[in-house]
Backbone bond lengths (Angstrom), bond angles and torsions (degrees), N, CA, C in turn:
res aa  C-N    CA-C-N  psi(-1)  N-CA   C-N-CA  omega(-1)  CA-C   N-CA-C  phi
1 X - - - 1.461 - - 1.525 109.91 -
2 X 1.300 116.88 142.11 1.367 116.01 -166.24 1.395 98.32 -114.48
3 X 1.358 117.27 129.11 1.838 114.79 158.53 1.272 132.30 -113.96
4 X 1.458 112.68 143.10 1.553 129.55 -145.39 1.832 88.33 -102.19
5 X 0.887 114.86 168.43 1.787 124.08 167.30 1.765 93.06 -148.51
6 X 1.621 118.16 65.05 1.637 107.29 164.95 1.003 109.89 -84.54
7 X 1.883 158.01 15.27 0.887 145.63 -125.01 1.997 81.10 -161.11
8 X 1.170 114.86 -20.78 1.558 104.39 177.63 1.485 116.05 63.12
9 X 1.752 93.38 55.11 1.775 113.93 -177.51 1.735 90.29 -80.92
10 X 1.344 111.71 127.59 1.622 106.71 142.02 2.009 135.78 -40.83
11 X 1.371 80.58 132.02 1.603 96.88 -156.82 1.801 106.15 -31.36
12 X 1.307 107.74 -49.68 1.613 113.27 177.05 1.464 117.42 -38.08
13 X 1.527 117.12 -34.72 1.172 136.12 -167.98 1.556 93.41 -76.29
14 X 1.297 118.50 -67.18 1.332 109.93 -161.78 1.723 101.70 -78.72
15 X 0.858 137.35 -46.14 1.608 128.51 156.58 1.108 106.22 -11.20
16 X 1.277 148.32 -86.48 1.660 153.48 -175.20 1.157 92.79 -52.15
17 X 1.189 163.14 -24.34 1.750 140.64 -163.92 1.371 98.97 -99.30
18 X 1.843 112.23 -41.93 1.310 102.43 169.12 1.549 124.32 -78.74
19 X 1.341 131.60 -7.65 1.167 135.79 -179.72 1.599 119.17 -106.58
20 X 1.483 115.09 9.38 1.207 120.34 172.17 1.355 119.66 -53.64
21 X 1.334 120.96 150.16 1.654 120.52 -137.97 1.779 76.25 -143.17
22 X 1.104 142.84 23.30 1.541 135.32 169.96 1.301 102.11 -51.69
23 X 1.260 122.62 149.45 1.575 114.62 156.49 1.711 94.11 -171.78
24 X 1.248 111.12 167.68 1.328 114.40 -170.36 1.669 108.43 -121.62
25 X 1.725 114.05 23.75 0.902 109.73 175.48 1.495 127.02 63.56
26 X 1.605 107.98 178.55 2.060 107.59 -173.08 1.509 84.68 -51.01
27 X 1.089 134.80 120.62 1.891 124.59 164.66 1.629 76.47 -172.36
28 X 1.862 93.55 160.77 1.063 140.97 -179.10 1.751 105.45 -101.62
29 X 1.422 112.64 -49.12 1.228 100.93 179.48 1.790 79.57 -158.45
30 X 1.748 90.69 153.76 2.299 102.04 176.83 1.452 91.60 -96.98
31 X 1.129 105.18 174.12 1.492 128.11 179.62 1.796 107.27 -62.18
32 X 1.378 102.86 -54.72 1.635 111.02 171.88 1.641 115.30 -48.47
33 X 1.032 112.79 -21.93 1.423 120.04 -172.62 1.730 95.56 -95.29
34 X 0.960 117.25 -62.31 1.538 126.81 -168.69 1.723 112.73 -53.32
35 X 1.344 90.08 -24.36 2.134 97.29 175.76 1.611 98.29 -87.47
36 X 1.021 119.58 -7.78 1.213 120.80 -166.08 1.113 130.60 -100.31
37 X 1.637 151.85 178.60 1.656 153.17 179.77 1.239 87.62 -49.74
38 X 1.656 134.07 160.94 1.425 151.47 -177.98 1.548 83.95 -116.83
39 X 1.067 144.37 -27.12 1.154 147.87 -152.65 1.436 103.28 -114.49
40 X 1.112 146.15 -32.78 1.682 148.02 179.78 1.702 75.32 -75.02
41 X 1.478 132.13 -89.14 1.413 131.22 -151.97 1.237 99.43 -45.54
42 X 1.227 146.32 -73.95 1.615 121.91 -165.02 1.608 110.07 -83.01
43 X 1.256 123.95 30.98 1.627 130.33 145.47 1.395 99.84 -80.75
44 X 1.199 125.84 -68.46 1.268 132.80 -158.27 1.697 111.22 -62.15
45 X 1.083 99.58 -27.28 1.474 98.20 179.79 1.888 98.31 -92.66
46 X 1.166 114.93 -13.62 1.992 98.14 176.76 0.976 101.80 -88.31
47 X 1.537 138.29 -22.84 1.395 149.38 -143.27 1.413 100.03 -111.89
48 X 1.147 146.84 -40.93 1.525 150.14 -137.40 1.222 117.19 -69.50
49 X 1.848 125.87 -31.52 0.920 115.60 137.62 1.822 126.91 -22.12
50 X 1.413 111.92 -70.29 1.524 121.97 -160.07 1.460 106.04 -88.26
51 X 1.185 140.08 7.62 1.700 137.42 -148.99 1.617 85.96 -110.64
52 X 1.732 111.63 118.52 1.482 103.15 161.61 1.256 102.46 -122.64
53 X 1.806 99.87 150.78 1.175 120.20 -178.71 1.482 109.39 -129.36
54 X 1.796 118.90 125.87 1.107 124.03 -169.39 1.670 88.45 -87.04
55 X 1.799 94.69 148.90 1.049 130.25 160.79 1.592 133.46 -29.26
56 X 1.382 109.30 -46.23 1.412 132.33 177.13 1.601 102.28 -63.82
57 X 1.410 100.34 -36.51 1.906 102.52 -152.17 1.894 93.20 -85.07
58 X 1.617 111.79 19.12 1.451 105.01 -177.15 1.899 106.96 -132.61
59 X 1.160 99.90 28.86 1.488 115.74 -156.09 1.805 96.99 -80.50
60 X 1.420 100.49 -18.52 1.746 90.90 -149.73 2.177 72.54 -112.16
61 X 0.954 113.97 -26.21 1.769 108.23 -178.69 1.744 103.95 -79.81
62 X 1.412 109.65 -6.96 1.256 115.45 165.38 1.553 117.13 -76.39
63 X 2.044 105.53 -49.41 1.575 97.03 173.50 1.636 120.26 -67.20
64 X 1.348 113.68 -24.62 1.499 129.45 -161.00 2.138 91.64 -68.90
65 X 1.521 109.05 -38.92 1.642 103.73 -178.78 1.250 116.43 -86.26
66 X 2.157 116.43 -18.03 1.134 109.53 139.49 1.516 156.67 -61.81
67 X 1.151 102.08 -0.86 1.533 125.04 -169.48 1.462 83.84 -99.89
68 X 1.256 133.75 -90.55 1.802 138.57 -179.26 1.600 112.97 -23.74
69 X 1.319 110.51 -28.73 1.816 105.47 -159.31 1.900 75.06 -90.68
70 X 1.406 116.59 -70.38 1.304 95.58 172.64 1.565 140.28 -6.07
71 X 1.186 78.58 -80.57 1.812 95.96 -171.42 1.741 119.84 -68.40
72 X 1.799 88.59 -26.55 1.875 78.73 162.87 1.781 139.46 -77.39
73 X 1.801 86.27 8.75 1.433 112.94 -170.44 1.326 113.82 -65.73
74 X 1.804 103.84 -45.42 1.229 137.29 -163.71 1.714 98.55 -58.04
75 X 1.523 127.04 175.35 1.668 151.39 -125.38 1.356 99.74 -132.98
76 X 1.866 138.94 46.52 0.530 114.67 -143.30 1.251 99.02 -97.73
77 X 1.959 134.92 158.77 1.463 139.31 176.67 1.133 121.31 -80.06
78 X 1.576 110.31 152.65 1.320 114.01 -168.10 1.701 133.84 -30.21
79 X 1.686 79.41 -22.86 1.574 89.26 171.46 1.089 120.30 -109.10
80 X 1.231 143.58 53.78 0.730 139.06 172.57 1.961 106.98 -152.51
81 X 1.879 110.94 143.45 1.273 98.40 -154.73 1.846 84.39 -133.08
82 X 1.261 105.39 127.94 1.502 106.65 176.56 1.371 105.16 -113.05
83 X 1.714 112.27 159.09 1.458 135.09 -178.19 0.843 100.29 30.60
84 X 1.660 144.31 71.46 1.426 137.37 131.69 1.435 122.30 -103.18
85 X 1.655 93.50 141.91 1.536 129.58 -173.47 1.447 116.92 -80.23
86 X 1.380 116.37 89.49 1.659 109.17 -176.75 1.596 108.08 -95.90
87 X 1.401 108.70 174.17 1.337 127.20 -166.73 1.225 108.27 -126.42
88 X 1.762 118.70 151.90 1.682 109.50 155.75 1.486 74.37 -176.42
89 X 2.121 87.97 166.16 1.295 90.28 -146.88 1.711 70.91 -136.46
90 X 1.614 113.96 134.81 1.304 112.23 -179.60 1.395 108.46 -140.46
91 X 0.885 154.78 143.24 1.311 167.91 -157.34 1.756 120.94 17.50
92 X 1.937 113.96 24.26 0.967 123.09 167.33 1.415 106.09 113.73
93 X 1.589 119.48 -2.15 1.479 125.61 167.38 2.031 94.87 -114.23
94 X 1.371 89.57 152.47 2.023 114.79 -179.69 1.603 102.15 -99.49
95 X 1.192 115.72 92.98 1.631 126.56 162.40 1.006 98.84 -56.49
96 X 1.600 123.54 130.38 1.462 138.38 139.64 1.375 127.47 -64.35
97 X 1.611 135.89 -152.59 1.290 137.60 155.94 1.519 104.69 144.27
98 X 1.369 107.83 115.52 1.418 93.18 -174.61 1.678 98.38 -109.06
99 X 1.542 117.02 147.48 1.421 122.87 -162.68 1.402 103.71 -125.43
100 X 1.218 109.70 100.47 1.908 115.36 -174.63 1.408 114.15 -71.65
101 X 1.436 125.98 -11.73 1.611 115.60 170.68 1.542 122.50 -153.16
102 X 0.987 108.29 102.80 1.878 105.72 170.90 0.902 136.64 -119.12
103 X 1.304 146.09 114.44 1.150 176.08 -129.18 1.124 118.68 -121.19
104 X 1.133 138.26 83.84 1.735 141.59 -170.82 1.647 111.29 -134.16
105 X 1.785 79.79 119.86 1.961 97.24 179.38 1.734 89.18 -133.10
106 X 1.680 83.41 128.39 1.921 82.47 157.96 1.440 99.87 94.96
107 X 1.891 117.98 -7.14 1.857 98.21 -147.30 1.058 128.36 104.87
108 X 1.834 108.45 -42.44 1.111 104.43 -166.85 1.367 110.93 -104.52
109 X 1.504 147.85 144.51 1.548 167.67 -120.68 0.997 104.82 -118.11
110 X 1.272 152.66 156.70 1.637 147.81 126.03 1.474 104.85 -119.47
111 X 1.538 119.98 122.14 1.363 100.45 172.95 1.367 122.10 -95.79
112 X 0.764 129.04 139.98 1.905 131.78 179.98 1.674 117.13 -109.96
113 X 1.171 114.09 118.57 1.615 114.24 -170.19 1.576 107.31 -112.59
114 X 1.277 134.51 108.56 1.454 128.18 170.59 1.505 123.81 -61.13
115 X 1.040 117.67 124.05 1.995 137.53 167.03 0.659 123.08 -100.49
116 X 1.632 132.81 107.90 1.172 102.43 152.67 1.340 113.72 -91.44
117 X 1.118 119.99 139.07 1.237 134.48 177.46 1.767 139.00 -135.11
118 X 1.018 137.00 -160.41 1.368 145.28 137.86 1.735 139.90 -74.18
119 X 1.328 100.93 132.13 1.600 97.84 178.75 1.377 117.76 -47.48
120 X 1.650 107.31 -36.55 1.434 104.45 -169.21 1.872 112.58 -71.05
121 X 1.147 110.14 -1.43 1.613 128.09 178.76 1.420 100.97 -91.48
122 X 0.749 143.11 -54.33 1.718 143.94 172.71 1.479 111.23 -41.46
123 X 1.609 113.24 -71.42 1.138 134.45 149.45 1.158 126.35 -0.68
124 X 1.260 109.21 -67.13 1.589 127.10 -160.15 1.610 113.00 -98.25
125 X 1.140 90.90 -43.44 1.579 114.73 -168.09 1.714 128.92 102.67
126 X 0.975 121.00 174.66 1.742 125.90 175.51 1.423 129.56 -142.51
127 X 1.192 118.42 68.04 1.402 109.20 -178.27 1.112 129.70 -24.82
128 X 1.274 110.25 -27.40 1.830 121.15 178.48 1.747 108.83 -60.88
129 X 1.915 101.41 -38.94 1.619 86.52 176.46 1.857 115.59 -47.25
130 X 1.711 84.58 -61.43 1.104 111.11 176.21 2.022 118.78 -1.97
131 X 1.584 89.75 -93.27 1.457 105.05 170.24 1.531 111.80 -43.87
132 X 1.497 119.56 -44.92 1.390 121.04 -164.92 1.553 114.16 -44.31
133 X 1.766 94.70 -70.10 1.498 106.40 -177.47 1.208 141.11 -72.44
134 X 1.818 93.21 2.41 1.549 113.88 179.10 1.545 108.35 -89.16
135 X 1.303 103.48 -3.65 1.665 115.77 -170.02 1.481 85.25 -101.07
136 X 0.986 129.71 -64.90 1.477 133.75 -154.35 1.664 96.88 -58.46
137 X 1.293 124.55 -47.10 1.882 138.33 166.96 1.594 94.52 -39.55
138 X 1.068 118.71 -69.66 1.474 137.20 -168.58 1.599 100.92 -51.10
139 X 1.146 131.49 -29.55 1.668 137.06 -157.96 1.811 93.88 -99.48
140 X 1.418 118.18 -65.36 1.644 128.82 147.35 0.995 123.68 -6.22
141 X 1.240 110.48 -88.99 1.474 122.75 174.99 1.971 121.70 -51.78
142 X 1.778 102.60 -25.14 1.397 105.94 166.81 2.078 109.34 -68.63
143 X 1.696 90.25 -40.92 1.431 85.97 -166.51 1.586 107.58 -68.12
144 X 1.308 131.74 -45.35 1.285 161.67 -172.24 1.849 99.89 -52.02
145 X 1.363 115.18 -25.20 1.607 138.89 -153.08 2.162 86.69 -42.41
146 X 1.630 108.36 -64.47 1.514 90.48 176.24 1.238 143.87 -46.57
147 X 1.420 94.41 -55.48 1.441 101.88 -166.11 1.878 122.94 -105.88
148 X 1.525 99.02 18.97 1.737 119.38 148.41 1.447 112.77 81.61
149 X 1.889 101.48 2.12 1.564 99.33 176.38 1.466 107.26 -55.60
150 X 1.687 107.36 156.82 1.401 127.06 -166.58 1.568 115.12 -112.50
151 X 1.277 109.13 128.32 1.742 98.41 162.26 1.200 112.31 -71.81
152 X 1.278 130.61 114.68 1.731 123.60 166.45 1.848 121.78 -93.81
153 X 1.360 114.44 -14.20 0.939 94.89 -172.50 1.925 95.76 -156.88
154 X 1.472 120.86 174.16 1.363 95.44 -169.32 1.905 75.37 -148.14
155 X 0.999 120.94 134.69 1.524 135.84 160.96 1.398 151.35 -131.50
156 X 1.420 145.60 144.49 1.075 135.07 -162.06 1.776 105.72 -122.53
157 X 1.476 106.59 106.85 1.526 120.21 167.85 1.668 105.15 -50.95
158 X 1.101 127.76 108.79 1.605 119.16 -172.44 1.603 93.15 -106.06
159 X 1.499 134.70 115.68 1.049 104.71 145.13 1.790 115.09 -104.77
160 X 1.020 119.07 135.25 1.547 117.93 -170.66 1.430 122.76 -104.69
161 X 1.337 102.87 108.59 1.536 125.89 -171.48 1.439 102.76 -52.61
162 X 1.318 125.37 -42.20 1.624 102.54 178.85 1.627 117.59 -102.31
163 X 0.978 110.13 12.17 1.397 94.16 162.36 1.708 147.24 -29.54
164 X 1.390 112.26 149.98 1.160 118.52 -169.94 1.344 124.25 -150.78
165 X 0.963 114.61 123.64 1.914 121.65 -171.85 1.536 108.42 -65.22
166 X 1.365 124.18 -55.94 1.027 113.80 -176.05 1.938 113.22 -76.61
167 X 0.870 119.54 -9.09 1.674 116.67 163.18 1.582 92.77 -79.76
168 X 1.096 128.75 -17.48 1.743 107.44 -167.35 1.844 109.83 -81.33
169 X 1.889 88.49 -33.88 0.945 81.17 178.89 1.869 145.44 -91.95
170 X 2.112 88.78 -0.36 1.289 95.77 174.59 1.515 114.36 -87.56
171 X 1.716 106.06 -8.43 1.922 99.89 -149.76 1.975 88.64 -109.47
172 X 1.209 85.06 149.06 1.468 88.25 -178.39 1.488 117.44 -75.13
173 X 1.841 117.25 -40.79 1.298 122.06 178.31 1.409 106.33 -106.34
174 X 1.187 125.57 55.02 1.210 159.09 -164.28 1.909 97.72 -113.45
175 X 1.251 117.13 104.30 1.494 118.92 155.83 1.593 122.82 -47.06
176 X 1.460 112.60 102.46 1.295 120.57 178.87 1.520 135.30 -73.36
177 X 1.361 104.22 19.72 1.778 129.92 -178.76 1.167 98.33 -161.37
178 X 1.796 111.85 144.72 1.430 110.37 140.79 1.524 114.43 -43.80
179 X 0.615 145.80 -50.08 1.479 132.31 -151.08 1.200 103.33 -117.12
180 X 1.360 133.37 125.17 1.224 122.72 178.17 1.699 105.97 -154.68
181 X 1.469 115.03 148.76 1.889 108.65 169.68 0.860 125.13 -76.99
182 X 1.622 135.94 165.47 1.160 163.71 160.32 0.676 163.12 -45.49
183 X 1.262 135.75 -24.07 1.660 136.14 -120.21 1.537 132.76 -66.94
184 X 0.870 97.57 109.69 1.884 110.68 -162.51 1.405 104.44 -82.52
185 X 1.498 122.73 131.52 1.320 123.99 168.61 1.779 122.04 -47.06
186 X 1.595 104.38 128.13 1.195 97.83 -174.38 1.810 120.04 -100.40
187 X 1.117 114.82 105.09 1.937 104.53 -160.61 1.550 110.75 -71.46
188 X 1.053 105.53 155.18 1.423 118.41 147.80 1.660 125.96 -23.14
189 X 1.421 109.28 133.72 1.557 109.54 -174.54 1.565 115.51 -54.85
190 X 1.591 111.28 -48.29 1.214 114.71 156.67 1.268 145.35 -28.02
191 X 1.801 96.57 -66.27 1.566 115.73 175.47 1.948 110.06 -43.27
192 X 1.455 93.68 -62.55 1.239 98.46 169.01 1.647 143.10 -57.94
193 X 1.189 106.80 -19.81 1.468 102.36 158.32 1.565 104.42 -92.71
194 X 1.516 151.61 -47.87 1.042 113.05 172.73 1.528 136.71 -40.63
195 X 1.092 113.33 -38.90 1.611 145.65 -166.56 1.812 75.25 -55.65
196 X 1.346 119.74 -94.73 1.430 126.01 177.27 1.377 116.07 -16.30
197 X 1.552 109.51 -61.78 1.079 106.10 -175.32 1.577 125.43 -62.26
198 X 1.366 131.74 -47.01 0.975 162.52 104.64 2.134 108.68 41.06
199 X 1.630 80.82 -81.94 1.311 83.92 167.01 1.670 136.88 -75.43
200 X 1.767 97.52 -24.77 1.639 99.37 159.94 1.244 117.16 -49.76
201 X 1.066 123.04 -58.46 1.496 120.74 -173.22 0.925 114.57 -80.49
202 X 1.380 134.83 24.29 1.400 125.73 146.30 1.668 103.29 -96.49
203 X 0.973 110.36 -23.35 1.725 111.43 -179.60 1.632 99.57 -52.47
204 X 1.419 94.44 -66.81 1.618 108.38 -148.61 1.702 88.84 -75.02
205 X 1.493 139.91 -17.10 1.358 120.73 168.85 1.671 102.45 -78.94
206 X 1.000 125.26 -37.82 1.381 122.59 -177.66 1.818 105.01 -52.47
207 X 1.630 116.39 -60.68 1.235 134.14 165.86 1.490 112.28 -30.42
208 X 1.397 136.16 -50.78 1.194 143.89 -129.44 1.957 84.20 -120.23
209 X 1.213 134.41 -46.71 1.203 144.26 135.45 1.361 114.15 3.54
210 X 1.425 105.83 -71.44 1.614 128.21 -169.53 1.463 105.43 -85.42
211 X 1.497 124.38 -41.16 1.740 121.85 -179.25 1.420 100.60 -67.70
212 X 0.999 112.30 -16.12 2.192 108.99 -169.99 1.755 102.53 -112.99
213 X 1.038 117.58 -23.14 1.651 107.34 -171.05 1.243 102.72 -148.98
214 X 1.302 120.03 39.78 1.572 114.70 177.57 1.603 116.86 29.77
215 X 1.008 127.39 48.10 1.904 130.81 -173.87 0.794 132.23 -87.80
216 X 1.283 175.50 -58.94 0.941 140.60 -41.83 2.104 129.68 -69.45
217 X 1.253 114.28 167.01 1.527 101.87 -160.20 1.863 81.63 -114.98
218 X 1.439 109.03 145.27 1.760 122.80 -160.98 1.424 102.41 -69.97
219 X 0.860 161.91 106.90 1.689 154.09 100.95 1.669 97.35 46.73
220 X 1.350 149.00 149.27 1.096 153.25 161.38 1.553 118.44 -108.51
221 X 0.959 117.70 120.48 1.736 120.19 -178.86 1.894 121.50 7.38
222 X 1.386 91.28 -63.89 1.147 103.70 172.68 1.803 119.31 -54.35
223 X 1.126 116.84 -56.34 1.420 135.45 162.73 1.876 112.89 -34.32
224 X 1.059 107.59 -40.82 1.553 134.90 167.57 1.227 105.29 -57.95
225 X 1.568 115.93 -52.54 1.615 125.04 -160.28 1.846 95.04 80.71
226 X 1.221 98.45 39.00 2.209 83.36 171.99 1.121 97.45 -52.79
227 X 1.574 103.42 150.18 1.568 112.11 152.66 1.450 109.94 -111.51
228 X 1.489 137.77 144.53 1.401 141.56 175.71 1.176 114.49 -43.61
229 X 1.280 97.52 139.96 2.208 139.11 -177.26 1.934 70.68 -54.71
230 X 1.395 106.12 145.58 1.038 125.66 149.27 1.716 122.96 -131.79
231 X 1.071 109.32 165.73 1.782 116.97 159.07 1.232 132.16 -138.38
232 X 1.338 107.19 110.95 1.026 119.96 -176.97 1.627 135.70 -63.79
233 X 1.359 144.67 113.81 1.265 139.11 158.03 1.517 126.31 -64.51
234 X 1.266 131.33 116.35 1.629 109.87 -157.95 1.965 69.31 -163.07
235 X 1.796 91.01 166.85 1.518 131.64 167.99 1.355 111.68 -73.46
236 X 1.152 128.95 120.46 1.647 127.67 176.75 1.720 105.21 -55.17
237 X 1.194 86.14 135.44 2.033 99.36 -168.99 1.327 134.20 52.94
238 X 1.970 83.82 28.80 1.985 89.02 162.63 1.619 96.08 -126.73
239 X 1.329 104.53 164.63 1.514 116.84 -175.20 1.663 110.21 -90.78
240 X 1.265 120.46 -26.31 1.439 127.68 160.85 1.178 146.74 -69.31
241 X 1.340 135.50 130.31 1.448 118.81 -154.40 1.717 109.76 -111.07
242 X 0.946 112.43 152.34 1.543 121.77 174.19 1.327 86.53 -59.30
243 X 1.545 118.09 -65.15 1.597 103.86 -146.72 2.028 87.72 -162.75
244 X 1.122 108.08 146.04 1.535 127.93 -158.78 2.073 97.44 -135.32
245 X 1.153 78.47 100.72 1.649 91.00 177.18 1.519 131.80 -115.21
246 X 1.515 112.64 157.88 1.617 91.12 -168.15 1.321 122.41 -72.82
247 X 1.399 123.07 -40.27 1.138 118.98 179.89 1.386 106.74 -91.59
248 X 1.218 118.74 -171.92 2.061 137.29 157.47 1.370 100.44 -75.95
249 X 1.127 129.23 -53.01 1.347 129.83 -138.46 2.061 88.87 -86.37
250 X 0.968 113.67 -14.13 1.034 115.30 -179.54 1.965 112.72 -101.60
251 X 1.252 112.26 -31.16 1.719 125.27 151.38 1.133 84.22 -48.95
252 X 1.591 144.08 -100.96 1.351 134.60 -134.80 1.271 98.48 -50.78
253 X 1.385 121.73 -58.11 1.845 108.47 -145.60 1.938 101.53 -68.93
254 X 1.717 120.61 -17.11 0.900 101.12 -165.31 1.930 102.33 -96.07
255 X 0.882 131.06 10.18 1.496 167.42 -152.73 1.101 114.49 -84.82
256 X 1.739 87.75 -74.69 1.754 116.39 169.17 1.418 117.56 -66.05
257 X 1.733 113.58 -22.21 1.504 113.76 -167.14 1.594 93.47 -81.21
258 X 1.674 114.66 -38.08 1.752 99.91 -156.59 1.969 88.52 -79.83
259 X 1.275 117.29 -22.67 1.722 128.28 -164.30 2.214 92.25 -57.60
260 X 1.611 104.85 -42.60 1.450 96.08 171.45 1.523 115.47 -86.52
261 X 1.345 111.69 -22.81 1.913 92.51 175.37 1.371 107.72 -62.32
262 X 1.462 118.58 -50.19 1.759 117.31 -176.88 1.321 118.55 -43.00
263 X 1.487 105.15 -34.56 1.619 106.91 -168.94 1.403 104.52 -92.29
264 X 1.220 133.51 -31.05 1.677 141.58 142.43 1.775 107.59 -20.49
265 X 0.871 119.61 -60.67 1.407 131.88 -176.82 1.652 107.92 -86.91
266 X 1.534 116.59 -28.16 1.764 97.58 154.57 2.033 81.53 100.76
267 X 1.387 111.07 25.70 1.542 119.72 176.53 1.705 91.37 -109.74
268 X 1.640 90.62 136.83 1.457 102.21 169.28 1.495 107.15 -90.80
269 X 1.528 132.79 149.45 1.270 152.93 -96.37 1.780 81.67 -152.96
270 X 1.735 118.38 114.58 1.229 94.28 178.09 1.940 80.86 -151.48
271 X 1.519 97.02 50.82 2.078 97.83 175.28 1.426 86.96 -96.68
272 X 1.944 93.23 163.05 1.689 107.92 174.44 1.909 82.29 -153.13
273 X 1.516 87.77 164.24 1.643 101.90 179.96 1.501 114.67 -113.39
274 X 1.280 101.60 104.42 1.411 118.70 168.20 1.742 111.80 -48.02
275 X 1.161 123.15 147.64 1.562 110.58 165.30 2.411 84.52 -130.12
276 X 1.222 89.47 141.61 1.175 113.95 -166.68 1.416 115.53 -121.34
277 X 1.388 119.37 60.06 1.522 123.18 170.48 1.198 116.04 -18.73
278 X 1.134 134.61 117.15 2.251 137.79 166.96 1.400 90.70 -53.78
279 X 1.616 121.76 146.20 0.976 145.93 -157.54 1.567 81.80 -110.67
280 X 1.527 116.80 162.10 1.298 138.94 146.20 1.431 128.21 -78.82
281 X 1.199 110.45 66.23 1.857 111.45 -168.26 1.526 109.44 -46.45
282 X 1.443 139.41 -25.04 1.335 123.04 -164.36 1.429 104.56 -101.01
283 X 1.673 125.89 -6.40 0.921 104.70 -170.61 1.519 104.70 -111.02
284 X 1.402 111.62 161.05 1.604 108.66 -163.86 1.490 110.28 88.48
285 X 0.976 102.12 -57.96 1.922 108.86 -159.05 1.626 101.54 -103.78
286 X 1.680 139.34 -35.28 1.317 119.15 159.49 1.465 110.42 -142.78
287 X 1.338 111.51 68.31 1.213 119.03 157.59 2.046 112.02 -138.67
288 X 1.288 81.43 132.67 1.730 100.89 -174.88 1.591 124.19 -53.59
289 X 1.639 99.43 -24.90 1.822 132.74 -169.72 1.174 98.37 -80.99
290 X 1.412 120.03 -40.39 1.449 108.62 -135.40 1.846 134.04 -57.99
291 X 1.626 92.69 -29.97 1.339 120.39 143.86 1.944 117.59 -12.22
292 X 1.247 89.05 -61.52 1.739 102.86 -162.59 1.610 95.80 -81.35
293 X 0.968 101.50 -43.59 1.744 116.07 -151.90 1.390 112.88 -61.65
294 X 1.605 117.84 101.32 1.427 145.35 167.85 1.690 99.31 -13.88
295 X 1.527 105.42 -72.05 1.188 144.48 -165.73 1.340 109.73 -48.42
296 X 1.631 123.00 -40.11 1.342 132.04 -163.41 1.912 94.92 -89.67
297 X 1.264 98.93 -49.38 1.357 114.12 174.35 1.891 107.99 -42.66
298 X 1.072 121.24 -88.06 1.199 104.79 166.55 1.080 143.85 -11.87
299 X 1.118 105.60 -59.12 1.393 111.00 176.82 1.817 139.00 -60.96
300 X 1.597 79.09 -23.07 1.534 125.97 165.42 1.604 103.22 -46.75
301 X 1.648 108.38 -62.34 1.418 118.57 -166.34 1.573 103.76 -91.73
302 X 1.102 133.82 -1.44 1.343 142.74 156.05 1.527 111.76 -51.32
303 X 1.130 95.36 -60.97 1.531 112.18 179.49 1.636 129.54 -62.12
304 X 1.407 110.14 -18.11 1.446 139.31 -166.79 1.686 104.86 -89.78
């Protein structure tokens, strides 16, 4: 991977992007990878030679390894087990996952994962925790397999880079600390090994895809980050809309409703319905591939 500094990051800055020490260990594929496109991971690995990544675009994976080097500094008690890298080996590939905090009373586990992140992620939510720490439970509970320790609880250390006191204190679901927990749904033993399983074998068919026919296998909407087809209600030859709805069928009826207030009032009627394709937020703007990617390209000329 090659890194750019067009943005005129201080040298320290680009030092850490080029000296990043990530690795996912003896593994076949990490947990972060395995929730993830089957198709971005073996881009990145044909591509890695040619894939550049500016400096700037690593600013916040800089605070996220500052927050960890920190906190692994800290005194932690017997019970408690920081930055460890577990293993399991499922259908002939070695899952990684590295788990920065655990907490075990009784037997029983809690895992805790640090973010840094955004308020609007707390807020909203992330399926990505979601899947993440249900994988990391799933890896636990493999290692744990003798002696019957339990996952009890699954959490997300948030500290949130944009925070703000005075939004905390006007908004009701408003995070009332930078830093605040989580609590991430914890699944079923089951759920979670299919889920795992599930997604291995889309890796290794995607993988096996590419070792036999040079292919690659498509990214799925979600994988994209689509956001929803909209339709727009707007004034002929303005860019703004009265009102942006999910379906058409719902543009028309609300269309026709303002098309009779205007004419109620003796106003001539000059709305039209935009249809507003959902954009692909990850691609272009945070994906490392995108460069290469057939797929991204298209879509490119879709739009044209």
């Amino acid at each position: 991977m090659k890194i750019t500094n067009n943005f005129g990051m201080p040298q320290p800055f680009v030092d850490f992007a080029i000296n990043d020490k990530y690795s996912k260990g003896l593994a076949d594929i990490s947990v972060t990878s395995l929730i993830d496109s089957p198709k971005v991971k073996i881009m990145k690995d044909v591509y890695n030679e040619e894939i550049e990544v500016d400096a700037v675009d690593m600013v916040w994976a800089l605070f996220g390894t500052a927050v960890h080097s920190v906190l692994e500094q800290s005194n932690p008690s017997k019970n408690v087990i920081t930055e460890e890298r577990l293993y399991s080996k499922l259908n002939g590939w070695i899952i990684s996952g590295a788990l920065d905090r655990q907490e075990i009373e009784n037997g029983i586990t809690t895992i805790i994962d640090y973010k840094v992140t955004s308020v609007w992620s707390v807020i909203y939510g992330k399926i990505e925790w979601e899947r993440q720490l249900n994988c990391y439970a799933w890896l636990l509970r493999d290692k744990h397999m003798k002696n019957q320790n339990e996952v009890g609880a699954l959490k997300i250390c948030a500290i949130l880079r944009d925070w703000n006191r005075r939004e905390a204190e006007r908004k009701e679901n408003y995070p009332k600390a930078p830093i605040v927990f989580v609590d991430i749904p914890l699944w079923d033993k089951e759920v979670a090994h299919n889920y795992v399983s599930e997604r291995l074998s889309k890796h290794q068919e995607a993988q096996m895809n590419y070792d036999v026919n040079k292919e690659f296998s498509l990214c799925s909407d979600e994988e994209m980050w689509k956001k929803n087809d909209a339709w727009a209600v707007k004034k002929k030859g303005q860019k703004r809309a009265l009102r942006v709805l999910d379906t058409e069928e719902e543009a028309i009826k609300y269309m026709k409703w303002h098309n009779e207030t205007d004419q109620a009032y003796m106003k001539k009627s000059d709305l039209e319905i935009e249809f507003r394709g959902g954009e692909y937020t990850r691609c272009g703007n945070y994906c490392s591939v995108a460069e290469f990617c057939s797929q991204y390209k298209e879509r490119l000329n879709e739009r044209k």
